[in-house]
C-alpha positions in Angstrom: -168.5 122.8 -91.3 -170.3 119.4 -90.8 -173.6 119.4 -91.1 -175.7 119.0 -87.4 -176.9 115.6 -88.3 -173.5 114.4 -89.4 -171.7 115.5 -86.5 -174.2 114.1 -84.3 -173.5 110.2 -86.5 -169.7 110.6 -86.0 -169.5 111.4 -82.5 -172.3 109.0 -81.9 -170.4 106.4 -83.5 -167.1 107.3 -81.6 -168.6 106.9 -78.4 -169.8 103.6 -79.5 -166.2 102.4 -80.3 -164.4 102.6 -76.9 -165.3 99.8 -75.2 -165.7 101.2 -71.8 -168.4 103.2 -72.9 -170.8 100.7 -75.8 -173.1 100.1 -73.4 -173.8 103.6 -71.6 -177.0 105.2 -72.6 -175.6 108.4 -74.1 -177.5 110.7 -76.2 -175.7 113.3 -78.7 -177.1 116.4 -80.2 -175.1 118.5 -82.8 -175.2 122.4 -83.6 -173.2 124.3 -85.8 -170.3 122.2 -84.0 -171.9 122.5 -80.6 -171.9 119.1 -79.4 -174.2 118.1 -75.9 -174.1 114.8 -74.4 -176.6 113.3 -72.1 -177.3 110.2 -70.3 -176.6 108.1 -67.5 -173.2 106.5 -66.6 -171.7 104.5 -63.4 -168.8 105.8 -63.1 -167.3 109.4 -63.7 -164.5 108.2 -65.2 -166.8 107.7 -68.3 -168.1 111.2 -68.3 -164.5 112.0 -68.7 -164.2 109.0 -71.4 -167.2 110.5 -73.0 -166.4 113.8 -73.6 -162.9 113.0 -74.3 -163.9 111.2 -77.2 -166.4 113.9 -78.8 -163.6 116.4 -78.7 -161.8 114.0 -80.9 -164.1 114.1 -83.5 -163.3 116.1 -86.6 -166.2 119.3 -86.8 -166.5 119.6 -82.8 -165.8 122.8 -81.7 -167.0 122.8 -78.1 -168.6 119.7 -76.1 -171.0 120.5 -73.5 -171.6 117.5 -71.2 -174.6 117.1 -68.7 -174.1 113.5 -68.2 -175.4 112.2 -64.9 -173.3 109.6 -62.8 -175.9 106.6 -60.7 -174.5 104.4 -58.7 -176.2 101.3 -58.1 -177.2 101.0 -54.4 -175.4 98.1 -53.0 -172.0 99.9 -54.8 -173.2 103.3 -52.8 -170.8 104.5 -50.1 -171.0 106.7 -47.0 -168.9 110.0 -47.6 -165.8 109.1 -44.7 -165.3 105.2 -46.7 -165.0 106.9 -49.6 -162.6 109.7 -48.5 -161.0 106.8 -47.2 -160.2 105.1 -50.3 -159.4 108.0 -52.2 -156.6 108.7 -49.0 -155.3 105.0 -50.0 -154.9 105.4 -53.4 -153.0 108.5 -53.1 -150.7 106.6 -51.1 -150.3 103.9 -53.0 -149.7 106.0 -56.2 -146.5 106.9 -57.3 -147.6 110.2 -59.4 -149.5 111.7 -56.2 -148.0 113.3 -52.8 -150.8 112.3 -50.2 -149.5 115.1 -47.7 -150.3 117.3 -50.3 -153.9 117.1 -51.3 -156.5 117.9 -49.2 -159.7 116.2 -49.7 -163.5 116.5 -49.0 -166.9 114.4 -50.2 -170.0 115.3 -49.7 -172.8 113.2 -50.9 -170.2 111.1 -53.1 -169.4 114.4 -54.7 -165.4 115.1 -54.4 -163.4 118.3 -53.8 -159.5 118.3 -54.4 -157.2 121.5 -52.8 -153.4 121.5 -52.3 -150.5 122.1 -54.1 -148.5 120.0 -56.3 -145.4 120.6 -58.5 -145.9 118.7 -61.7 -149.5 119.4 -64.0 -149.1 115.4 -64.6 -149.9 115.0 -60.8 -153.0 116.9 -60.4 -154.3 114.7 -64.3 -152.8 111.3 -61.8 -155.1 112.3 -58.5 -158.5 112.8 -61.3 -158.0 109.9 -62.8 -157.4 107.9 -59.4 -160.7 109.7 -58.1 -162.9 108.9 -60.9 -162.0 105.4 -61.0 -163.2 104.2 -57.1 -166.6 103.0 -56.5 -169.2 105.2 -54.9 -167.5 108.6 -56.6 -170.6 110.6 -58.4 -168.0 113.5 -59.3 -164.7 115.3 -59.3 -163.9 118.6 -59.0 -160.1 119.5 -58.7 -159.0 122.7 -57.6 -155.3 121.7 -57.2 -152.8 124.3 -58.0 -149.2 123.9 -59.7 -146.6 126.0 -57.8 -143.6 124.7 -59.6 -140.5 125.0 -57.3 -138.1 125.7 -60.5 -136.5 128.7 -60.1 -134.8 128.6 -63.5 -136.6 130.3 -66.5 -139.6 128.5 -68.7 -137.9 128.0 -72.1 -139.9 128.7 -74.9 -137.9 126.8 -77.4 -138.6 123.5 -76.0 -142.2 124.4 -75.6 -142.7 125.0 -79.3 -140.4 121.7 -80.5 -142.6 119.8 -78.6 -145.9 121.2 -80.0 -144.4 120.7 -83.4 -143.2 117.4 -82.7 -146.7 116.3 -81.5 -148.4 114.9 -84.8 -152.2 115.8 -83.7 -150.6 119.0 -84.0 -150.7 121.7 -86.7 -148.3 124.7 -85.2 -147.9 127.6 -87.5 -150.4 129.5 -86.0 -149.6 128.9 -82.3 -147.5 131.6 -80.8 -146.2 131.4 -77.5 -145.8 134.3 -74.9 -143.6 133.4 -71.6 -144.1 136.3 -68.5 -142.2 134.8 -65.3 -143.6 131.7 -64.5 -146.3 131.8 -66.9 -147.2 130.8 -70.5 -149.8 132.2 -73.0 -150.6 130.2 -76.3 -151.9 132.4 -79.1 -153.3 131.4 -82.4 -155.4 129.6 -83.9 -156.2 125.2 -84.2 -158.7 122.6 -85.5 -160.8 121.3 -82.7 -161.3 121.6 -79.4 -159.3 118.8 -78.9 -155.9 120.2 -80.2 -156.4 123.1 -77.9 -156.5 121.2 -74.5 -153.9 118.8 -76.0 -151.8 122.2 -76.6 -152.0 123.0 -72.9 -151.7 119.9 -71.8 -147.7 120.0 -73.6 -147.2 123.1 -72.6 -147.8 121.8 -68.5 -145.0 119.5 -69.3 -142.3 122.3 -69.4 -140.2 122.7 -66.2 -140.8 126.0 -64.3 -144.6 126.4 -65.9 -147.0 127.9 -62.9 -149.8 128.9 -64.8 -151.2 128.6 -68.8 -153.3 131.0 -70.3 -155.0 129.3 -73.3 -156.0 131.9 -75.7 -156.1 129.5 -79.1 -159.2 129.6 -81.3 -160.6 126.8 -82.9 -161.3 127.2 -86.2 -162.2 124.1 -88.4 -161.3 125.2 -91.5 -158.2 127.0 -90.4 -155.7 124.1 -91.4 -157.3 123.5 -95.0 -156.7 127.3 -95.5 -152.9 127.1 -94.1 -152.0 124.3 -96.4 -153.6 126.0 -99.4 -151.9 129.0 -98.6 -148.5 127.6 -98.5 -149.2 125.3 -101.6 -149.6 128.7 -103.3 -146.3 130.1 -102.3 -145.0 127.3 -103.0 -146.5 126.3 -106.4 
């Protein structure tokens, strides 16, 4: 494991090297792969850049983020403007079905309900939230109620984790009960587990994930040194 003040350099550094986010004021504390970020941003859309990136970082096992969104005054909106535009950029977005999401602000704060049949749809409606001017924060309560009647199948599932190259699959096992999927195992970083789930939403039929994966850092160097023994 990386050592706190290491950690705390490299996601430091990462955060620093998308350009959306080299000017937010950002601090980064590291423990025993416990990373917490604080700070101010404008936007929400670079908390989610933010923490994003610290997942990413080799040795992060968890990223805890308290970052605080201020919006300068003159971009400030009343709550119904900003409902408003969030209503308009549903319509205008391909990925979203505006009949289907309900929405509520409160003090620039925004609440998403409804149902939608894809996982990429609820990811399209955050990302056109978190993008308008005068949204503090997001919180998406959108559920998947996949209309496909057919069966999940598993196989596909597991080509496509092993075809993902962020991904290192022997230890994932996969566990399909009607309409939903549990992932098993163990990965490397935070990071590969949400990117895990996030495959898995692709599949047709999928209603609900449960993500059971551990992250465990030193879990691929011990793989490939087992198999270079069986193999050697």
């Amino acid at each position: 494991m990386k050592k706190n003040e290491i950690l705390q350099r490299d996601v430091l550094d990462a955060i620093k090297w998308e350009p959306k986010l080299n000017t937010a004021q950002i601090e980064v504390t590291a423990n025993n792969g416990i990373v917490t970020l604080k700070g101010i941003v404008d936007f929400p859309a670079k908390k989610i850049k933010a923490k994003n990136t610290a997942k990413q970082v080799p040795g992060v096992l968890e990223v805890l983020e308290n970052i605080q969104v201020k919006i300068n005054n003159w971009e400030q909106k009343n709550d119904c403007d900003i409902a408003q535009a969030i209503l308009n950029a549903f319509t205008w977005n391909w990925n979203t079905l505006n009949d289907s999401i309900e929405v509520k602000v409160e003090n620039g704060y925004v609440t998403l309900t409804g149902e939608l049949e894809w996982y990429y749809q609820k990811e399209a409606a955050t990302r056109a939230v978190t993008n308008l001017i005068g949204v503090k924060g997001v919180d998406n309560n959108i559920v998947i109620d996949s209309r496909l009647s057919h069966p999940i199948n598993k196989e596909i599932i597991r080509r496509a984790l092993k075809n993902h190259v962020a991904i290192h699959t022997a230890s994932i096992t996969i566990q399909v009960s009607g309409n939903e999927v549990t992932l098993e195992g163990a990965v490397d970083s935070q990071y590969q587990k949400e990117l895990a789930e996030k495959i898995t939403w692709k599949a047709p039929g999928v209603r609900n994930i449960k993500n059971n994966l551990e992250v465990i850092p030193e879990h691929l160097e011990k793989t490939l040194d087992f198999f270079y023994k069986m193999t050697h």
